[in-house]
C-alpha positions as CSV (number, residue, x, y, z in Angstrom):
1,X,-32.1,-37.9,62.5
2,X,-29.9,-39.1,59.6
3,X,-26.9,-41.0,60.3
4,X,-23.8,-40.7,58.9
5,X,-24.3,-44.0,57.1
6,X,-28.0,-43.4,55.8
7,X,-26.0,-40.1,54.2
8,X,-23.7,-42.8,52.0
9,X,-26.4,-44.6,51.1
10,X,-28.6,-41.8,50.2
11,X,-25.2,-40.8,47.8
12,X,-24.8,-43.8,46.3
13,X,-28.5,-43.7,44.8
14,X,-28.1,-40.5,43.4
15,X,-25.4,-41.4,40.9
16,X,-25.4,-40.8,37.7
17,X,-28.9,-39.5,38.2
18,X,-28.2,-35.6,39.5
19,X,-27.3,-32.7,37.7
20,X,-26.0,-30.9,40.9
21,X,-25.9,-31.8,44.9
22,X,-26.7,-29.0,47.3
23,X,-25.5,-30.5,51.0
24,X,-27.1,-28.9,54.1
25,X,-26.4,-29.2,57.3
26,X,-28.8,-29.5,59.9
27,X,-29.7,-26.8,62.3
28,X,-31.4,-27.0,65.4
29,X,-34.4,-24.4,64.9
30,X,-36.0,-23.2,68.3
31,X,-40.3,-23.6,68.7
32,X,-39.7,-27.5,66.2
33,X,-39.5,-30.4,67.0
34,X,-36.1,-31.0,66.2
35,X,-34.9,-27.2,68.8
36,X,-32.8,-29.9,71.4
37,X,-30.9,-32.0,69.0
38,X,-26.9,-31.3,67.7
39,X,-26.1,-30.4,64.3
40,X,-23.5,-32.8,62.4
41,X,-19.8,-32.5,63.9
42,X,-18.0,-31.1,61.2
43,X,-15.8,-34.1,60.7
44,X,-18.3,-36.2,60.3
45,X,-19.9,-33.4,57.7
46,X,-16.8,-33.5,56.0
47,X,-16.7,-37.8,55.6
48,X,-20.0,-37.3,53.9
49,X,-19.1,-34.6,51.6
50,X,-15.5,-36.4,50.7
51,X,-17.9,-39.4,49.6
52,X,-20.3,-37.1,47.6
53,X,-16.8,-35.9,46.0
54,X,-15.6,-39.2,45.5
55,X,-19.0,-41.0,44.1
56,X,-20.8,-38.3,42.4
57,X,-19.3,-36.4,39.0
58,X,-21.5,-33.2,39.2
59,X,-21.0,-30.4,41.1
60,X,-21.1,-30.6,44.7
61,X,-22.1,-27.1,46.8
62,X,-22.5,-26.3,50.3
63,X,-26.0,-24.8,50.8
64,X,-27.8,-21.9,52.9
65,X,-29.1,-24.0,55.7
66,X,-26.6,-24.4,57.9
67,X,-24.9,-23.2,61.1
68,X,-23.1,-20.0,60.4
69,X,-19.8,-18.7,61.3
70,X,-18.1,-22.2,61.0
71,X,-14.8,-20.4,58.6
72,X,-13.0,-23.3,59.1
73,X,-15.7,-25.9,57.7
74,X,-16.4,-24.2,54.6
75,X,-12.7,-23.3,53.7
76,X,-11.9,-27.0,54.0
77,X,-15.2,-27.5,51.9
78,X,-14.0,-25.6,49.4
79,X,-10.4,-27.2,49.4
80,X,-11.7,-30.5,49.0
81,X,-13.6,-29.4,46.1
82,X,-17.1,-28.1,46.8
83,X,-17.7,-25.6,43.7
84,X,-20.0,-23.1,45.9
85,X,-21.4,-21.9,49.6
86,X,-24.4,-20.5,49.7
87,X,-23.8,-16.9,52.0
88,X,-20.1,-17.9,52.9
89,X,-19.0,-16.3,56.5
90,X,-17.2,-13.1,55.5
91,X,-14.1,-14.9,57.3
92,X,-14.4,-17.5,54.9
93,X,-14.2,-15.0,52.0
94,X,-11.4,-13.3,53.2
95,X,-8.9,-17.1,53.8
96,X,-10.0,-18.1,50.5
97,X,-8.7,-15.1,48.9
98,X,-5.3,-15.2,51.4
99,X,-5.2,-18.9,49.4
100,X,-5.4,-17.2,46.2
101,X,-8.8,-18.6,45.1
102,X,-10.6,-16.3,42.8
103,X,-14.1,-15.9,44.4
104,X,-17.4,-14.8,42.0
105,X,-20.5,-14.1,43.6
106,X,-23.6,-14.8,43.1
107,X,-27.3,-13.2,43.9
108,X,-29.5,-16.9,43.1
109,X,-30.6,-19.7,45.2
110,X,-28.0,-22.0,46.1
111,X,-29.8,-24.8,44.1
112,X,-29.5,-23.1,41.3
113,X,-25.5,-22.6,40.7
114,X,-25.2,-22.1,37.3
């Protein structure tokens, strides 16, 4: 699995050469290989995507494949700038709009935001 450090890397070589960045987070699917390992702690999630905020000048969006139900990750996702989240928890939907954040939704694949 991908550290937190190949993440940065992996950032840095997409500058200047992506239109959009679509960060998922893994999730541990039962009958693969991969059923027994731990998705990303949330803060370290969140040190990646401040870097993709920081490096990259396109938009940066929170994609489908991830663990679900995690309101307070993709509200602080959004307040550190993410433009989108793919199937936001309905949770989710309702803080942002308590924060006054004016929501549009949209029936398309999360890579495909605009």
């Amino acid at each position: 699995m991908a550290s937190n450090d190949d993440a940065i890397r992996a950032i840095k070589l997409l500058v200047g050469k992506i239109a959009a960045l679509v960060l998922l987070i893994h999730v541990p699917t039962r009958g693969t290989p991969m059923q027994g390992s731990s998705p990303l702690q949330e803060e370290t999630f969140l040190q990646v995507l401040d870097h993709a905020l920081a490096k990259l000048s396109c938009p940066v969006i929170l994609g489908c494949m991830r663990p679900r139900g995690r309101v307070r990750l993709e509200v602080e996702a959004v307040k550190r700038g993410v433009e989108g989240i793919a199937s936001p928890a309905a949770g989710t939907v309702e803080e942002l709009r308590k924060m006054g954040y004016e929501l549009e939704r949209r029936e398309v694949c999360c890579a495909l935001h605009r």
